[in-house]
Structures are given as C-alpha cells and as structure tokens.
DSSP file (Angstrom, degrees, kcal/mol; ACC not computed):
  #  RESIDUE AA STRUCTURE BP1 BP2  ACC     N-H-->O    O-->H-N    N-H-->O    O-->H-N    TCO  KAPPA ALPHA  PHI   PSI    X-CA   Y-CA   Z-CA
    1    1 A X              0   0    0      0, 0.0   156,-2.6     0, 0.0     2,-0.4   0.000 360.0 360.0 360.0 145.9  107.1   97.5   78.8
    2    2 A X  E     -AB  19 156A   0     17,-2.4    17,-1.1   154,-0.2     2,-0.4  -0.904 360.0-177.5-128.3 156.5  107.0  101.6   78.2
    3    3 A X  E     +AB  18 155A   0    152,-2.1   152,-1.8    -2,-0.4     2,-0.3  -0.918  20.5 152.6-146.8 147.5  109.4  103.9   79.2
    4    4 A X  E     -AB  17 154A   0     13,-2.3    13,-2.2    -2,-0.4     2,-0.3  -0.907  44.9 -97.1-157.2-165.9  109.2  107.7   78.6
    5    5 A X  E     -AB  16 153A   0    148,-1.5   148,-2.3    -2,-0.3     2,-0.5  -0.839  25.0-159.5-110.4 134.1  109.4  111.3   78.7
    6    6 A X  E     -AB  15 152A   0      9,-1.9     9,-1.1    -2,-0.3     2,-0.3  -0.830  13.8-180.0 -98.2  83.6  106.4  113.8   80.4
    7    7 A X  E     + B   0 151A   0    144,-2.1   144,-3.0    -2,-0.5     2,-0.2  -0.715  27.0 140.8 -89.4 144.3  106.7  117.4   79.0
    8    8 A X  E     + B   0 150A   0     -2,-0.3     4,-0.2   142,-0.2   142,-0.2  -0.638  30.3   1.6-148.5-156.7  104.0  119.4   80.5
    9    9 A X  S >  S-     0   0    0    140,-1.4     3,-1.2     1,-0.2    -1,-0.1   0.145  74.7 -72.9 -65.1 157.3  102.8  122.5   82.0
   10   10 A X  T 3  S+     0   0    0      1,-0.2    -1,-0.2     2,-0.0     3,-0.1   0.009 113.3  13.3 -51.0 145.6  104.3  125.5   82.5
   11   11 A X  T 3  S+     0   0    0      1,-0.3     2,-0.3    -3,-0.2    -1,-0.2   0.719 102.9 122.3  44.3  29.7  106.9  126.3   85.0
   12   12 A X    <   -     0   0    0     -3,-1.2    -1,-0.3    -4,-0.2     2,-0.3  -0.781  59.2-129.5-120.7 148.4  107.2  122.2   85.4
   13   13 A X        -     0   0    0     -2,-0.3     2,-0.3    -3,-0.1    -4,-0.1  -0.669  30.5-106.6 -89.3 160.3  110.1  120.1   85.0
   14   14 A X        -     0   0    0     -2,-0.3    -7,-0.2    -7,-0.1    27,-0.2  -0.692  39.8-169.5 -44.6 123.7  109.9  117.0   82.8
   15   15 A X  E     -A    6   0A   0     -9,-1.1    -9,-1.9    -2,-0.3     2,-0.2  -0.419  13.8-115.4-101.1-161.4  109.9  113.6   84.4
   16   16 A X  E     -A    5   0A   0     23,-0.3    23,-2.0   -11,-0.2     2,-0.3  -0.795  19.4-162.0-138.0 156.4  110.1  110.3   83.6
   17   17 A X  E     -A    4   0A   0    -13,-2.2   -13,-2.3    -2,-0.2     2,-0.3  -0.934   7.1-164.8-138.7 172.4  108.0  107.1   83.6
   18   18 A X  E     -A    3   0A   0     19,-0.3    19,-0.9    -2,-0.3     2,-0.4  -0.960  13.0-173.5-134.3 146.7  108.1  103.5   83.5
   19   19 A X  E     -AC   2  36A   0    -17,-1.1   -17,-2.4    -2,-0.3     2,-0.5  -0.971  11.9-167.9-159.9 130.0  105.6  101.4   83.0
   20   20 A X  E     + C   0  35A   0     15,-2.7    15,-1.0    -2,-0.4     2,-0.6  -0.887  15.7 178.2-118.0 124.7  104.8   97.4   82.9
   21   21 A X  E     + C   0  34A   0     -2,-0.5    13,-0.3    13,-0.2     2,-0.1  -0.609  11.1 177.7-123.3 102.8  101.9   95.9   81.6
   22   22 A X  E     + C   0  33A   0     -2,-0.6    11,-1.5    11,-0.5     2,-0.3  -0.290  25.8 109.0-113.4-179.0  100.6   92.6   81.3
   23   23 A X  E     - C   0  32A   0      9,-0.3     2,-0.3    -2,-0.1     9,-0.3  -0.828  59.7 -59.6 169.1-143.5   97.2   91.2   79.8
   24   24 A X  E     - C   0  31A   0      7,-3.1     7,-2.8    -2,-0.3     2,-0.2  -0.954  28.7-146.6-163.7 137.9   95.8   89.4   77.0
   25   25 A X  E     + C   0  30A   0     -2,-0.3     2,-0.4     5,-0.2     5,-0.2  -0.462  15.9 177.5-105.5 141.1   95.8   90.1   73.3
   26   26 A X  E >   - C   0  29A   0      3,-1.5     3,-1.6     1,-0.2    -2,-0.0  -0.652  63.6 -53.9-138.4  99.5   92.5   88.8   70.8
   27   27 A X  T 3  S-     0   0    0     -2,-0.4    -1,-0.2     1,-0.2    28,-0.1  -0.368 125.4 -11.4  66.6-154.6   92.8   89.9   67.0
   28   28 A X  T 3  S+     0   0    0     -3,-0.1    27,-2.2    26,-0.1    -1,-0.2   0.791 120.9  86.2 -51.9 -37.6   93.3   93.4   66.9
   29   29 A X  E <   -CD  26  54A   0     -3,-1.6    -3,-1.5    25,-0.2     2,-0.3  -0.092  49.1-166.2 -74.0 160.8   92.5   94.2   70.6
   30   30 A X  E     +CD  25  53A   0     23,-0.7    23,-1.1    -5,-0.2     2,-0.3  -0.968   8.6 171.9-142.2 134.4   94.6   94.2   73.9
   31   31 A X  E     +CD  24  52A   0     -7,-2.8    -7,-3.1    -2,-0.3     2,-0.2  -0.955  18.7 141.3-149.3 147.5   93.6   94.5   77.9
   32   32 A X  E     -CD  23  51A   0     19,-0.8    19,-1.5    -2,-0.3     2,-0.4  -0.857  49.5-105.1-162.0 171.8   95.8   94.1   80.6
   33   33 A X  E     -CD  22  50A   0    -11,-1.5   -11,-0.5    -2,-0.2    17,-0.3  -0.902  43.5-156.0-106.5 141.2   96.4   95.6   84.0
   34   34 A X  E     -CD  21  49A   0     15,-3.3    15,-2.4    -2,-0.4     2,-0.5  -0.968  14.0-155.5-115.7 139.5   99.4   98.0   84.3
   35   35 A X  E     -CD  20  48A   0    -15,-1.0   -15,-2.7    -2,-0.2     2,-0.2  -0.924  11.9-166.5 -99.2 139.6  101.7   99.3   86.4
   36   36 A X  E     -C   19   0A   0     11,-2.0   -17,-0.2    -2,-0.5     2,-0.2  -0.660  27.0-163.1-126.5 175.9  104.2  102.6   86.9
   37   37 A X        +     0   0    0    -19,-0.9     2,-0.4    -2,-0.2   -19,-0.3  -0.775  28.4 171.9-129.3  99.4  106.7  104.4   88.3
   38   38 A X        -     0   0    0     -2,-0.2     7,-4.6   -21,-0.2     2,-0.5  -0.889  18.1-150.0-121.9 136.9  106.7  108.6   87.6
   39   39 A X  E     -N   44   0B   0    -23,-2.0     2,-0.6    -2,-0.4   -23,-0.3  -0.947   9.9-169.0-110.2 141.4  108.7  111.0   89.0
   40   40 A X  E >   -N   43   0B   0      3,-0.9     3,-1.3    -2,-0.5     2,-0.3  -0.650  54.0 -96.5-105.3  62.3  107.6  114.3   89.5
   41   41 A X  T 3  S+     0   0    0     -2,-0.6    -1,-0.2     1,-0.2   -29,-0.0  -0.392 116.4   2.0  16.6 -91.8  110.8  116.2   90.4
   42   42 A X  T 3  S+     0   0    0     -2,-0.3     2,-0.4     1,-0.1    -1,-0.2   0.322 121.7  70.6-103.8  31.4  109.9  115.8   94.0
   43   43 A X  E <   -N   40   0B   0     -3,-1.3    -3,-0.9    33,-0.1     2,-0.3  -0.895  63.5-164.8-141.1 101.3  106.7  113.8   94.2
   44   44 A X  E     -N   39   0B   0     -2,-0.4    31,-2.0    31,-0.3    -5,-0.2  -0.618  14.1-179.8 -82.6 129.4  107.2  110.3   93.3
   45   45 A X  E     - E   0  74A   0     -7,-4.6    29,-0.2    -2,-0.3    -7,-0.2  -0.706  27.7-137.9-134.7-164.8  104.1  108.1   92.6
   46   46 A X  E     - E   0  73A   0     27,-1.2    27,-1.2    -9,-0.2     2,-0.2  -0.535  19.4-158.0-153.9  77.9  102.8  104.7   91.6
   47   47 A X  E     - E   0  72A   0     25,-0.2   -11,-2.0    -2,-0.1     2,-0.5  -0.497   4.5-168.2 -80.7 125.6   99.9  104.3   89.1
   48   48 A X  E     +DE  35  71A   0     23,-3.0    23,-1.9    -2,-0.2   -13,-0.2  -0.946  28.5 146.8-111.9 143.7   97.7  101.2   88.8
   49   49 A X  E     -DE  34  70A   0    -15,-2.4   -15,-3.3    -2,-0.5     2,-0.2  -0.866  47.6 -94.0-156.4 161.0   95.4  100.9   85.8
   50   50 A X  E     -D   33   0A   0     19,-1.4     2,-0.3   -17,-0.3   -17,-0.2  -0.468  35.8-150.2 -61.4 136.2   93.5   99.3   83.1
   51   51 A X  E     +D   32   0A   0    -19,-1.5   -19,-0.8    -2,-0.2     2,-0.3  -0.759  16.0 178.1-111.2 139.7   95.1   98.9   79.9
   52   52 A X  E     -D   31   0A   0     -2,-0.3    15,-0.6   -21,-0.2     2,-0.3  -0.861   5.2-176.0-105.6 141.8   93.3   98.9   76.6
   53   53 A X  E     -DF  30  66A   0    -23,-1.1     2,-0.8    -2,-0.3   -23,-0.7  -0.922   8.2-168.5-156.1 116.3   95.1   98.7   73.2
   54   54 A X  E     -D   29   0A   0     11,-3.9    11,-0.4    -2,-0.3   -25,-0.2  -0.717  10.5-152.1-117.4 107.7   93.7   98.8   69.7
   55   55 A X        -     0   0    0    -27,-2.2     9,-0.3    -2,-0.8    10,-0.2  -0.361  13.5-146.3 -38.1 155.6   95.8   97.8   66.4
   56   56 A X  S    S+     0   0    0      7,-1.8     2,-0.3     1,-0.3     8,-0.1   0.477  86.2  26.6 -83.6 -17.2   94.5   99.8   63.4
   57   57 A X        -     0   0    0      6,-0.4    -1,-0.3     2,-0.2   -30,-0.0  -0.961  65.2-133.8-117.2 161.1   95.5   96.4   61.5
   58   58 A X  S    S+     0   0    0     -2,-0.3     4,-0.1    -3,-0.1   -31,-0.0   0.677  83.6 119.1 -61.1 -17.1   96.1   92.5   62.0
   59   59 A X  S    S-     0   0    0      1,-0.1    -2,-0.2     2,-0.1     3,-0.1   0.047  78.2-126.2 -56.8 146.6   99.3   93.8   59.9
   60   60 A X  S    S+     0   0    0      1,-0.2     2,-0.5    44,-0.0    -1,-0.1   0.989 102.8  42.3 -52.7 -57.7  102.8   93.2   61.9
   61   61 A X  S    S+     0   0    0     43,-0.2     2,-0.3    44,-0.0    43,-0.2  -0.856  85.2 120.8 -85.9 120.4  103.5   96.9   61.4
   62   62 A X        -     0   0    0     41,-1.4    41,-0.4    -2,-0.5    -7,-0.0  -0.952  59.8 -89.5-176.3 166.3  100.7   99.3   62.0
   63   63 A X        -     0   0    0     -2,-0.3    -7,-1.8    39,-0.2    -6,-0.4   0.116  44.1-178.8 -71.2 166.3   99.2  102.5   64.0
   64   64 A X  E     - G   0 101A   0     37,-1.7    37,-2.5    -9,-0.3     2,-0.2  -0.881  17.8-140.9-171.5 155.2   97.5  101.5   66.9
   65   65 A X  E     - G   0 100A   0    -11,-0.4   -11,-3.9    35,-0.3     2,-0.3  -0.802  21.0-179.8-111.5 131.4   95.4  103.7   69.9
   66   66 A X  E     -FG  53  99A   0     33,-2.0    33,-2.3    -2,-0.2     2,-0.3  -0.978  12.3-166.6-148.0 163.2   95.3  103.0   73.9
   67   67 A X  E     - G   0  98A   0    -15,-0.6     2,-0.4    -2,-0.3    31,-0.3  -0.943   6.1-166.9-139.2 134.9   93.8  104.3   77.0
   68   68 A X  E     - G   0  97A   0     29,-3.8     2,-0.6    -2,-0.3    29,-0.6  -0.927   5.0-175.1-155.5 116.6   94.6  103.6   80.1
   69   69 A X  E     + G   0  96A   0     -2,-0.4   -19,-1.4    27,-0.2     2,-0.4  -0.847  23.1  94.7-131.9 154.3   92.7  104.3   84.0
   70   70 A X  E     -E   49   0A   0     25,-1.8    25,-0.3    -2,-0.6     2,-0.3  -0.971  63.6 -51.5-179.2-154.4   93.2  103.9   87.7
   71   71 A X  E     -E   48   0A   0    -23,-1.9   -23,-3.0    -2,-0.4     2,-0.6  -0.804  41.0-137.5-115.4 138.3   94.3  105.3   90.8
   72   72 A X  E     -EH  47  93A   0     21,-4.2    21,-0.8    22,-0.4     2,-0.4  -0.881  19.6-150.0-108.2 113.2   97.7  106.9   91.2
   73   73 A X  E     -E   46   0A   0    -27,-1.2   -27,-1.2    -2,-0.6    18,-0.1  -0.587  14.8-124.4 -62.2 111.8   99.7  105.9   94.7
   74   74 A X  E     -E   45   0A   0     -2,-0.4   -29,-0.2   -29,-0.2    18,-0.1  -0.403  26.4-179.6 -53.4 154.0  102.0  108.2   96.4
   75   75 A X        +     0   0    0    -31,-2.0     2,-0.5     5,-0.1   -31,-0.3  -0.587  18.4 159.9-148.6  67.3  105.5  107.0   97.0
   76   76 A X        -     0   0    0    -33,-0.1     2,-0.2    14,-0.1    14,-0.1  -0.841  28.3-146.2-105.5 146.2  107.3  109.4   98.6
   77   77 A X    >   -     0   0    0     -2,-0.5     3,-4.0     1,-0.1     4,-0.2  -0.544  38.0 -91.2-101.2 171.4  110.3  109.5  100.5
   78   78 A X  G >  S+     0   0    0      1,-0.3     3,-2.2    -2,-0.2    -1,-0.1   0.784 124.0  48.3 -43.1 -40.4  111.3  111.7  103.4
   79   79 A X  G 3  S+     0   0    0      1,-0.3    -1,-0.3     4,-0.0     4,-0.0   0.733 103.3  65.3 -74.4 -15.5  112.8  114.3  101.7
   80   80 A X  G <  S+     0   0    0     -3,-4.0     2,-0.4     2,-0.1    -1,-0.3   0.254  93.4  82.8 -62.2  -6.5  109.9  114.4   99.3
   81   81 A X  S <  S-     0   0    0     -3,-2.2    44,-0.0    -4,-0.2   -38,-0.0  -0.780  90.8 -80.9-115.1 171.0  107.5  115.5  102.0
   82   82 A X        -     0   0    0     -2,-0.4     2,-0.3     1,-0.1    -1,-0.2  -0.159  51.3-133.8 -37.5 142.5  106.4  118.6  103.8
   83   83 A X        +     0   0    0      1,-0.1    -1,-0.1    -4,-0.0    -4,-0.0  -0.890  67.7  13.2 -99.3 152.5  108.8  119.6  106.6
   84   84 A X  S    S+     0   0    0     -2,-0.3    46,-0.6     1,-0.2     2,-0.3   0.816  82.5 133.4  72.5  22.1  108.1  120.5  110.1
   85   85 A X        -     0   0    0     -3,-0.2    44,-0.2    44,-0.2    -1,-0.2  -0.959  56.9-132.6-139.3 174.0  104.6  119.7  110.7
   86   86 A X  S    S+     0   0    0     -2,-0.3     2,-0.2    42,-0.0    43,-0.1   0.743  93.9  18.9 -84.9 -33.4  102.6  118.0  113.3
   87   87 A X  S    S-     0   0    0     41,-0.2    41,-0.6     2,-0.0     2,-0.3  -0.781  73.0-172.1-124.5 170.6  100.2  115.4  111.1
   88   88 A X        +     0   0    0     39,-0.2    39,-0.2    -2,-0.2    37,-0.1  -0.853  10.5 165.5-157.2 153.8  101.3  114.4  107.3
   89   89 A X        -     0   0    0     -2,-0.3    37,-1.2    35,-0.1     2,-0.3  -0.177  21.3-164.7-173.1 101.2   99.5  112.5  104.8
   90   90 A X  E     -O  125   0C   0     35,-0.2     2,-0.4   -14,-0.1    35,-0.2  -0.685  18.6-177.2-108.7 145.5  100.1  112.2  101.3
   91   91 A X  E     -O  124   0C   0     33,-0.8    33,-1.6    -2,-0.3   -18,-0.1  -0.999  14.2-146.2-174.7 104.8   96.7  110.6   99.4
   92   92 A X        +     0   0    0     -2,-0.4     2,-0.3    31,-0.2   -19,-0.2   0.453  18.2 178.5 -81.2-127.6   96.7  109.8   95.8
   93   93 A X  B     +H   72   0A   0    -21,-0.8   -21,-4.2     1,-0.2    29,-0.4  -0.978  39.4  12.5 150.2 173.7   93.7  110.2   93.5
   94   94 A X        -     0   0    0     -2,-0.3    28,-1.1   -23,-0.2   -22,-0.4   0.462  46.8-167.8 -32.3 172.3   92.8  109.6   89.2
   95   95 A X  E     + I   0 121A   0    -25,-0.3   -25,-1.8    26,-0.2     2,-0.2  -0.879  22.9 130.2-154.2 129.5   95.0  108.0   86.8
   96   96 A X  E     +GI  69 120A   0     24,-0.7    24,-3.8    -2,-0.3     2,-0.2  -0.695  18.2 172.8 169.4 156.0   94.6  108.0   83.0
   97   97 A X  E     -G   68   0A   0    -29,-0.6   -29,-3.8    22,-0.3     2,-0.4  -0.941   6.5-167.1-175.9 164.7   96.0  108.6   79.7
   98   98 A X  E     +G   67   0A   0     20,-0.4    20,-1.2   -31,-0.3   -31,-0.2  -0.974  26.1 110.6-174.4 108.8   95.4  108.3   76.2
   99   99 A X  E     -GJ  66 117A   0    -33,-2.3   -33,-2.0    -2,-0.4     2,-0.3  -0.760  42.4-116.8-175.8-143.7   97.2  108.4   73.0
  100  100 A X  E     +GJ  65 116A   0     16,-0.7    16,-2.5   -35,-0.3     2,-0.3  -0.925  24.6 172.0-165.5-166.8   98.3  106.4   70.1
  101  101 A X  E     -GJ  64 115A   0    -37,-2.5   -37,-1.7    -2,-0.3    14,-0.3  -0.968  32.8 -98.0 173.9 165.6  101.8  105.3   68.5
  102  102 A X        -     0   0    0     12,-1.4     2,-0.3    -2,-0.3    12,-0.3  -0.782  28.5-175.7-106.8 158.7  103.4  102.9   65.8
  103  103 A X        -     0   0    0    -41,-0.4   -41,-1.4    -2,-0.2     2,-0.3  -0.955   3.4-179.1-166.4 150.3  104.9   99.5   66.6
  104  104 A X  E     -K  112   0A   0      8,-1.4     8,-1.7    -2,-0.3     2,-0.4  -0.953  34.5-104.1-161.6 155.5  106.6   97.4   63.8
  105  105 A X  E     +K  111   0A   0     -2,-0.3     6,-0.3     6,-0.2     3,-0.1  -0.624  35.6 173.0 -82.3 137.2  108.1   94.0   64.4
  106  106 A X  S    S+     0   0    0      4,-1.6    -1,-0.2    -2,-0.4     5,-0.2   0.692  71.9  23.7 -89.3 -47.0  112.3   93.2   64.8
  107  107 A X  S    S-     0   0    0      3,-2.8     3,-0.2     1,-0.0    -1,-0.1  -0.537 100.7 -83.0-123.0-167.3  112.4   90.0   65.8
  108  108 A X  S    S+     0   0    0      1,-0.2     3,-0.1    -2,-0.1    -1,-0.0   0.888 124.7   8.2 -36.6 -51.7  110.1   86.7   65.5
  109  109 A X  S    S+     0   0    0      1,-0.1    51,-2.1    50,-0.0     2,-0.4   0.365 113.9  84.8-122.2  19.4  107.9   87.8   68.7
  110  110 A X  E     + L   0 159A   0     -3,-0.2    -3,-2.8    49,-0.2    -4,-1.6  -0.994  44.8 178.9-146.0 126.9  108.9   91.3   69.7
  111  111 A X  E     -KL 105 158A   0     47,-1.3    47,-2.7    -2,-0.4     2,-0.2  -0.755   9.7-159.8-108.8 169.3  107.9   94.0   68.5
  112  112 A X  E     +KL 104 157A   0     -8,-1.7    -8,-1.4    45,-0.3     2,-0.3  -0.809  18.6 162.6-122.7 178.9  108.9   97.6   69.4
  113  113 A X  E     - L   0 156A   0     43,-2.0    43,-2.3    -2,-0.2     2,-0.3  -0.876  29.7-120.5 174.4 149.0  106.8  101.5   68.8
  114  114 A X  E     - L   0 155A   0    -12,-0.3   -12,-1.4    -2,-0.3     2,-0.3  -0.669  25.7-171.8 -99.9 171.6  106.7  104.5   69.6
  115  115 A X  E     -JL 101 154A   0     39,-1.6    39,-0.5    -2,-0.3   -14,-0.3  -0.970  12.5-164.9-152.9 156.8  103.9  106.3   71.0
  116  116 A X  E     +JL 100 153A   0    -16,-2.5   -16,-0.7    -2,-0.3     2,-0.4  -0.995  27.7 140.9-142.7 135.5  102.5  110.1   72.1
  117  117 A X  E     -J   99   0A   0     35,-1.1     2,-0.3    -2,-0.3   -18,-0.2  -0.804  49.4 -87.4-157.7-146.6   99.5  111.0   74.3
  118  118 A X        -     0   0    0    -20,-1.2   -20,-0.4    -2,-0.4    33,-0.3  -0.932  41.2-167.7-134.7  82.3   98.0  112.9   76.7
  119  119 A X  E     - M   0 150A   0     31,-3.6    31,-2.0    -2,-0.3     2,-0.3  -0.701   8.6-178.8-105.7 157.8   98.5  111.9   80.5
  120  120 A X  E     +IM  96 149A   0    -24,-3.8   -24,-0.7    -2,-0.2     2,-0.3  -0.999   4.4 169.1-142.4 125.8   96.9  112.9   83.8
  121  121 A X  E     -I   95   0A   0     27,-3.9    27,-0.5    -2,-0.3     2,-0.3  -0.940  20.9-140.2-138.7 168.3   97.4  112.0   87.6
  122  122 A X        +     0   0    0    -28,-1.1     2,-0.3   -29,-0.4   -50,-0.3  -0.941  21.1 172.2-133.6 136.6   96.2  113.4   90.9
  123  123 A X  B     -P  146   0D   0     23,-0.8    23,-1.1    -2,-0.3     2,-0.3  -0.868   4.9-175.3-133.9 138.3   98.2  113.8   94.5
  124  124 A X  E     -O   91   0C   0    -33,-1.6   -33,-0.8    -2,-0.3    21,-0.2  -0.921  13.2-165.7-118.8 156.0   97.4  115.4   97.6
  125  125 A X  E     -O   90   0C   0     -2,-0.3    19,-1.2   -35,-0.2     2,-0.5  -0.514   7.2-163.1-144.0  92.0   99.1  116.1  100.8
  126  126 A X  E     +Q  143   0E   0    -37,-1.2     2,-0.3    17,-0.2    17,-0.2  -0.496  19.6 172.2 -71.8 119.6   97.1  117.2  104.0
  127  127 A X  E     -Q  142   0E   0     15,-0.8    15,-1.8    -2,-0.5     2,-0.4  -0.990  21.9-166.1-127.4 133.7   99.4  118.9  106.8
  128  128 A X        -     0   0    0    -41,-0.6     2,-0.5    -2,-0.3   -41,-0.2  -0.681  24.1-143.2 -99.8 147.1   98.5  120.6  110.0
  129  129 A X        -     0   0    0     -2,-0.4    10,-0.2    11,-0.3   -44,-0.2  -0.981  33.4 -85.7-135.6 157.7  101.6  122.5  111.4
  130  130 A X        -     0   0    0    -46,-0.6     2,-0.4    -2,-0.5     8,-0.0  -0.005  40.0-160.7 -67.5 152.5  102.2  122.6  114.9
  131  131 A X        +     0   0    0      1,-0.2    -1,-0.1     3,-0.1     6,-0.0  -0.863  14.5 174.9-129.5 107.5  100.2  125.6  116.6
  132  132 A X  S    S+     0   0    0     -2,-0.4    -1,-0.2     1,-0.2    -2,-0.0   0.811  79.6  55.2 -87.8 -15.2  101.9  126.4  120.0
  133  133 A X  S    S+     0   0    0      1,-0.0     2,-2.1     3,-0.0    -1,-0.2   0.531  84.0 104.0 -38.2 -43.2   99.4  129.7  120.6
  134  134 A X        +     0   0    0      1,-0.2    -3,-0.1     2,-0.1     5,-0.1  -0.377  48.3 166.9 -63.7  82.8   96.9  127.3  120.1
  135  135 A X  S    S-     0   0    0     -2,-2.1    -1,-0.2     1,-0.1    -4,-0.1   0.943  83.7  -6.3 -66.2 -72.8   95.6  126.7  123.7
  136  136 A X  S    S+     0   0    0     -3,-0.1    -1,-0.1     2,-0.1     2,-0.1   0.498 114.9  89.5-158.2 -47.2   92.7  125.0  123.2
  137  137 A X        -     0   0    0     -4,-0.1     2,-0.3    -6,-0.0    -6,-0.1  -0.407  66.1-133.6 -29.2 124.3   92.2  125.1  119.2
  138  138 A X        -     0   0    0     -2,-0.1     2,-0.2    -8,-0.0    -2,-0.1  -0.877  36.4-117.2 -94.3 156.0   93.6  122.3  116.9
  139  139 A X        -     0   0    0     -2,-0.3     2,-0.2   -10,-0.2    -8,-0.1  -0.468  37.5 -88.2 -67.9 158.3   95.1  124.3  114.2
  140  140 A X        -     0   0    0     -2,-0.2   -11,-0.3   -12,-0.0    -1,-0.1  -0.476  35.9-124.5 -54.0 117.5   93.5  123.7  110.4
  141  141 A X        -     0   0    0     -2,-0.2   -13,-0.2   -13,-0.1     2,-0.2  -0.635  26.8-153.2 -82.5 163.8   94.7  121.2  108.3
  142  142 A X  E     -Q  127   0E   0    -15,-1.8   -15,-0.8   -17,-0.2     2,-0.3  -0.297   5.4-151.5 -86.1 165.3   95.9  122.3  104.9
  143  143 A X  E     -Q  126   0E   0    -17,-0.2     2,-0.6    -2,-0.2   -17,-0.2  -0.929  10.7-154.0-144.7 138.0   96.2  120.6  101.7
  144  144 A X        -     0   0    0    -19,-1.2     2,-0.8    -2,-0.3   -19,-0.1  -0.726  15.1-157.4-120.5 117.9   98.1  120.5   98.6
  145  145 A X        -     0   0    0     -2,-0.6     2,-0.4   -21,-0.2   -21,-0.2  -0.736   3.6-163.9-111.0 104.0   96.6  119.2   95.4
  146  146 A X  B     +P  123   0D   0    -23,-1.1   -23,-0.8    -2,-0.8     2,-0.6  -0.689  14.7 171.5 -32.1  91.6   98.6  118.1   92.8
  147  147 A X        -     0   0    0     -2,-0.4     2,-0.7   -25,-0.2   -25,-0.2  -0.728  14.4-165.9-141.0  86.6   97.3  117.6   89.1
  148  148 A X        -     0   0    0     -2,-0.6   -27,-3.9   -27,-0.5     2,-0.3  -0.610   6.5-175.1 -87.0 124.9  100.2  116.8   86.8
  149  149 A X  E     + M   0 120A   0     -2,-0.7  -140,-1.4   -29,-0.2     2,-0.3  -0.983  19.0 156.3-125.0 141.2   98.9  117.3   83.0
  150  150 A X  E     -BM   8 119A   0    -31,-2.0   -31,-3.6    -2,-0.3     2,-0.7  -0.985  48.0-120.2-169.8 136.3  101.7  116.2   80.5
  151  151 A X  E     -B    7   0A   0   -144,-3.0  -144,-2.1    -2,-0.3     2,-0.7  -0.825  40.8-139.4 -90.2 116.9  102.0  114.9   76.8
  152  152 A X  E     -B    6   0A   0     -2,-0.7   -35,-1.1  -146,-0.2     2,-0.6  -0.780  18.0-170.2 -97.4 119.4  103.7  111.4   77.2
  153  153 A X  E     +BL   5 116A   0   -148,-2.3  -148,-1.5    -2,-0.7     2,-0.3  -0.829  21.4 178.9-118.3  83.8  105.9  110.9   74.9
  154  154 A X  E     -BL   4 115A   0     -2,-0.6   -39,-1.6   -39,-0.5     2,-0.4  -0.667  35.2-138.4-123.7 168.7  107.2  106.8   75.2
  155  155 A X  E     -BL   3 114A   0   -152,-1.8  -152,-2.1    -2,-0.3     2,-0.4  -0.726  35.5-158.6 -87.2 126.0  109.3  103.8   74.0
  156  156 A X  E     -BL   2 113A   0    -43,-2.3   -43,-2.0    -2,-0.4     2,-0.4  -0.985  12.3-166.9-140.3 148.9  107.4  100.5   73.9
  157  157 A X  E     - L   0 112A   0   -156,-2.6     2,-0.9    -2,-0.4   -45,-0.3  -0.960   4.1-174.5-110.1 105.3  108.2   96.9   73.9
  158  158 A X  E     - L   0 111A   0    -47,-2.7   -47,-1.3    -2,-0.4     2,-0.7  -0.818  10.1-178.1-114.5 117.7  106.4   94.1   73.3
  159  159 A X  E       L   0 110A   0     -2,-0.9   -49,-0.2   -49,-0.2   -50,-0.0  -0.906 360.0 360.0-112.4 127.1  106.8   90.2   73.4
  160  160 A X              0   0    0    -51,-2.1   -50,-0.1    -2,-0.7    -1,-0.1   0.167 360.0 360.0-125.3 360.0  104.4   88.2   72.5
C-alpha cells in the first residue's frame, strides 16, 4: 500500500495518490499488478500497472528501486468535465513512474519506507460544442491533452 504527495510542474497544484499493489516477492525481487487513485485538482483518474521492485539487499532494512507501467483511466465526475457541449469524452492514455526509497522493518512481517520518484500520466478530453450557425457543417471536435509530470514523493507499507 503507498500513499503520497505529487509536486510538479509549474503553475500546478499538488495532488495526492493512493496506490494498492499486490504480487509476488522472490529473493531480492518483487512483481505485482497495481492499482491507483490521483487527483489532479479537477481531473480524477485511475492508473493500472505493472509493478516491479528491487531490494538493494536480502537485509531487512535496505534501499531498494521500482518502476511501474500501464494505462491511466479517467474518473471524472460531472463537475470535473467540460460544460456546455454537444459530444464529451474523456480518454485516458500512459502510466509510469520510477524512483527508489528505503523500507526498514517494525514489526515481525511489516515493514514500512519511504520513497521519491519521478511520475507521468496521460488524459484527454474530446468536446464538440454545439454550433447553431452550423446549417449543414458538424462543428470540429476539440481536444484537451493532459500530461501531468510530477516528483512522487510517498509513504509505503508492506506485509509480507
């Protein structure tokens, strides 16, 4: 389980994420499939991905690396979309991040760590707006393409 902070590009707010992931651990290594929840002040998504995770030792405490791809889902609600037009469609698009962290044991099976990387997702939203001049013409859909780049900055949990 992750949770975190996104600080990013300029003239962007922060969000937040959430993240579950489950999989299977061998020696040093980890893969699992994951799932998220980020908000994006007003463009809510849903990433599913590949997991990868590498200890830097068998040690209980120690540095470790992960990278993680997929496809990111929109989830927005109404007030999160365009107003006032005639077709709507919000289309999601890449997934990945990539960064590395410390993790140290508390109890018998759980460990906790922190972690920093680099993350990336893709949104769209294709809208026509209504053309009433338009006799004969459909008007042109539009689109607006999203590409939140942000250093993720998270909490992780592990039970084992």
């Amino acid at each position: 389980m992750q949770s975190g902070l996104l600080v990013g590009q300029k003239d962007s707010k922060s969000a937040l994420s959430v993240n579950a992931i489950n999989g299977i651990k061998s020696s040093t290594w980890f893969g699992g499939i994951g799932v998220g929840i980020y908000y994006y002040g007003l463009k809510r998504s849903i990433p599913l991905f590949l997991d990868i995770q590498k200890d830097i030792s068998a040690k209980s405490n120690t540095w470790f690396w992960f990278a993680d791809a997929g496809y990111n889902f929109p989830w927005l609600m109404n007030n999160e979309k365009i107003k006032f037009v005639e077709k709507y469609k919000a289309v999601g698009g890449l997934f990945y991040e990539a960064g590395a962290g410390y993790k140290f044991i508390i109890f018998n099976k759980t460990r906790i760590g922190l972690s920093a990387g680099y993350s990336y997702k893709q949104l769209k939203e294709k809208y026509t707006y209504p053309c009433v001049w338009c006799e004969f013409n459909t008007p042109p859909d539009q689109t607006n393409n999203y590409e939140y780049r942000r250093i993720a900055i998270k909490f992780n949990w592990w039970l084992l």
